[in-house]
C-alpha positions as CSV (number, residue, x, y, z in Angstrom):
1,X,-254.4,44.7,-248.2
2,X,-255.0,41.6,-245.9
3,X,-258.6,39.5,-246.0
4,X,-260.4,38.9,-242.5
5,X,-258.8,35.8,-243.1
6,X,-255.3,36.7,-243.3
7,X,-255.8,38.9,-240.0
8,X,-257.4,36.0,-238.2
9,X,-254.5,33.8,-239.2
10,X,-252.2,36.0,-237.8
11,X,-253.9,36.6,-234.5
12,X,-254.1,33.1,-234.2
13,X,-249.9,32.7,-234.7
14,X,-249.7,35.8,-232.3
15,X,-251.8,33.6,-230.1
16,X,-248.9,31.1,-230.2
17,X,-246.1,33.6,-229.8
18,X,-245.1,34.0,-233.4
19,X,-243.1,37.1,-233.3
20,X,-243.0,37.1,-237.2
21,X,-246.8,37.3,-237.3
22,X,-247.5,39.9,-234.6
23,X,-245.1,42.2,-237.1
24,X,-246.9,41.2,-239.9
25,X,-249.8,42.1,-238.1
26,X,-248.8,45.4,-236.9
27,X,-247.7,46.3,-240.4
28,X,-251.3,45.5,-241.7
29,X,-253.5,46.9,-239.1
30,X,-251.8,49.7,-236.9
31,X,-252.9,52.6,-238.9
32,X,-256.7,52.1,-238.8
33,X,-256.2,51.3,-234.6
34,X,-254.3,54.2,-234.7
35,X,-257.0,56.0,-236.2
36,X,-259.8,54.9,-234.0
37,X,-257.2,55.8,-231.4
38,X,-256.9,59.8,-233.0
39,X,-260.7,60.1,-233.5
40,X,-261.3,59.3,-229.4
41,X,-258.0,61.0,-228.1
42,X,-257.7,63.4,-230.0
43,X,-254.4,64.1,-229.5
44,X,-251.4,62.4,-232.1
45,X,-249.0,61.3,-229.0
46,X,-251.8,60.1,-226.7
47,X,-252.9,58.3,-229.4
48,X,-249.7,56.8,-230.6
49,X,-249.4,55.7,-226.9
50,X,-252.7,53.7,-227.2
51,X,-252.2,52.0,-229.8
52,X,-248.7,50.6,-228.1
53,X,-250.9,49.5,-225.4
54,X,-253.3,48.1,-227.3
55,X,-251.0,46.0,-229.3
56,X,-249.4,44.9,-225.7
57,X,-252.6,43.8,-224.8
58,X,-252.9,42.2,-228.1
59,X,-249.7,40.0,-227.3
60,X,-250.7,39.3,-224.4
61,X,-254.8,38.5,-225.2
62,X,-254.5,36.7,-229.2
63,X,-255.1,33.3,-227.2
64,X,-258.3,34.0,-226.7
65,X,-259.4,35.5,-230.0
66,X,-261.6,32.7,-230.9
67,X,-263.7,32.5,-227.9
68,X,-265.3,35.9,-228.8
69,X,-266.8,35.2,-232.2
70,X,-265.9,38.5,-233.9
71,X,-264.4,38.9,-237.1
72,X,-260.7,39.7,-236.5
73,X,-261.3,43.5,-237.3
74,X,-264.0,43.8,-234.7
75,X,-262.0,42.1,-232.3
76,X,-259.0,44.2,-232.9
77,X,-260.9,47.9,-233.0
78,X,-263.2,46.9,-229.9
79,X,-260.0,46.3,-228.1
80,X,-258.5,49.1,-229.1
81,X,-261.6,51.4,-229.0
82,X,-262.2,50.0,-225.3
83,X,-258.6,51.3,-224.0
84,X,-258.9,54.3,-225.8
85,X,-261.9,55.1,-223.8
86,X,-260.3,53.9,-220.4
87,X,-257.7,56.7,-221.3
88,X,-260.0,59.0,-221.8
89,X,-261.7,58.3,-218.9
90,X,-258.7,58.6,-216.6
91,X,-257.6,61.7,-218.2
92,X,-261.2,63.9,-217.1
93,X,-260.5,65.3,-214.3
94,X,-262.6,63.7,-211.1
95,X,-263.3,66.3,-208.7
96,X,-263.4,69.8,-211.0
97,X,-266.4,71.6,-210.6
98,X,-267.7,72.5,-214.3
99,X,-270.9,74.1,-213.2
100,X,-270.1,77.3,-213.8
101,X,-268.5,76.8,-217.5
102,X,-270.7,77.3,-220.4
103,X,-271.1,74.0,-222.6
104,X,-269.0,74.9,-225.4
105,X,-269.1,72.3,-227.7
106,X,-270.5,71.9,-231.0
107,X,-274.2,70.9,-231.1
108,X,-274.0,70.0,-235.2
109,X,-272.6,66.9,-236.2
110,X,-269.1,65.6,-236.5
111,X,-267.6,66.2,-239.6
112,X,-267.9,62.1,-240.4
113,X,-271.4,62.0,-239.3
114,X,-272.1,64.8,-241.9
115,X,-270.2,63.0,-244.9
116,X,-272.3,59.8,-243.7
117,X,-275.5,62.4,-244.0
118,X,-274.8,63.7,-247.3
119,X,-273.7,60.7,-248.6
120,X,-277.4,59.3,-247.6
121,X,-279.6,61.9,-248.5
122,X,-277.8,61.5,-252.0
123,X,-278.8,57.9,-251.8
124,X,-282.3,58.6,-250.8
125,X,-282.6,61.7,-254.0
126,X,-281.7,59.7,-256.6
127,X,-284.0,56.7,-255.4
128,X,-286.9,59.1,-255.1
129,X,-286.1,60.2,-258.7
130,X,-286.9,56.6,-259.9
131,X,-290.4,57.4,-258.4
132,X,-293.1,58.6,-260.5
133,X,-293.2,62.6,-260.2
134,X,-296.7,62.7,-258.3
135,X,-295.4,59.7,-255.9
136,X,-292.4,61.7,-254.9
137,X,-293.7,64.3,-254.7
138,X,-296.1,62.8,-251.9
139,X,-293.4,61.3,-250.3
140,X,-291.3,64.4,-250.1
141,X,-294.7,66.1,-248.6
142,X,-295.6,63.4,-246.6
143,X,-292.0,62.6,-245.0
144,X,-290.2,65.7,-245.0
145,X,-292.2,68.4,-244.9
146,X,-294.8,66.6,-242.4
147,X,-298.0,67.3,-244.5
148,X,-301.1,64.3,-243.9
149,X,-302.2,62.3,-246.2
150,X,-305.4,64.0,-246.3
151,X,-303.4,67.5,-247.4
152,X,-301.7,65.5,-249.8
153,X,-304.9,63.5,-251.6
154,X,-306.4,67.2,-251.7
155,X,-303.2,68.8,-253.3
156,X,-303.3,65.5,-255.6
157,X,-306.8,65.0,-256.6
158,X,-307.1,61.4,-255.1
159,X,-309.1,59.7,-252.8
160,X,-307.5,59.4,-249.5
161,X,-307.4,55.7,-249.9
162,X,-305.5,56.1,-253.0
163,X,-302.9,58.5,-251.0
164,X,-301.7,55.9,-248.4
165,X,-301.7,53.3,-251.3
166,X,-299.2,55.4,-253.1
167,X,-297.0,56.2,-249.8
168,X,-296.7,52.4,-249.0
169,X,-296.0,51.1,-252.9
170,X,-293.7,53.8,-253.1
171,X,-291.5,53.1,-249.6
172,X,-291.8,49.7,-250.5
173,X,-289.7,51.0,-253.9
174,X,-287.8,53.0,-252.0
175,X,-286.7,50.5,-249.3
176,X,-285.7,47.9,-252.9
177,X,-283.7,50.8,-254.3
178,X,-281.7,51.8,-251.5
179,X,-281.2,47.8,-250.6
180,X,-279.3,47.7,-253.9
């Protein structure tokens, strides 16, 4: 595996027309443009088409790497990403009429976005576990199930006061443990 480093070495030989480089860098970075490629296609030869392109454009664009700032990776997928888009775009059809087609698509999130959600909320449980029992318990109340602080000093025996002193010390905690 090749360091941000490594990659913007080799753009910058691409830049100068270093065939040798422009392999290397292929080699080293195709199959995560092809995958950006696949996830906004959606099809396996559109995508393998992009990425052709994109590396084309690559060739042709490596000269000016350095004047964007980005770290080579960002350079290379926003690149990519962009003309995946552009052939998106020119696939939709302009002038269909789609008013009379039910929305079909699915309204829950992508499969990644769900991984990323579970992966989070796991995060989030076991830094609420370090909380003392009452305090995440409030929390919990407080933030997902929408109950006031005034609910929750009753339910806990403290003064109101003592409630929102508890929910700030403990998102404080929470924000340190899910920094770490």
């Amino acid at each position: 595996m090749r360091t941000p480093a490594d990659i913007e070495q080799l753009i910058l030989k691409v830049g100068l027309g270093d065939r040798n480089a422009f392999s290397t860098l292929y080699d080293a970075t195709s199959a995560k443009l092809f995958g950006v490629c696949l996830r906004i296609l959606n099809n396996t030869a559109e995508a393998e088409d992009a990425v052709q392109e994109a590396f084309v454009r690559i060739w042709q664009k490596s000269h000016r790497y350095g004047m964007t700032g980005n770290s080579p990776m960002t350079w290379l997928i926003t690149l990519t990403r962009n003309l995946a888009i552009d052939r998106l775009r020119a696939r939709a059809p302009r002038t269909a009429d789609l008013g009379d087609v039910p929305d079909m698509r699915d309204p829950g999130p992508t499969p990644e976005a769900a991984a990323i959600a579970a992966s989070e909320a796991a995060r989030i449980g076991s830094c609420l576990d370090e909380l003392e029992a009452p305090r995440a318990d409030a929390v919990r109340g407080a933030y997902l199930k929408g109950e006031s602080y005034q609910e929750l000093a009753a339910r806990h025996g403290v003064p109101l006061n003592t409630m929102r002193t508890w929910l700030r010390r403990s998102l404080l905690k929470l924000k340190d443990c899910l920094s770490r």
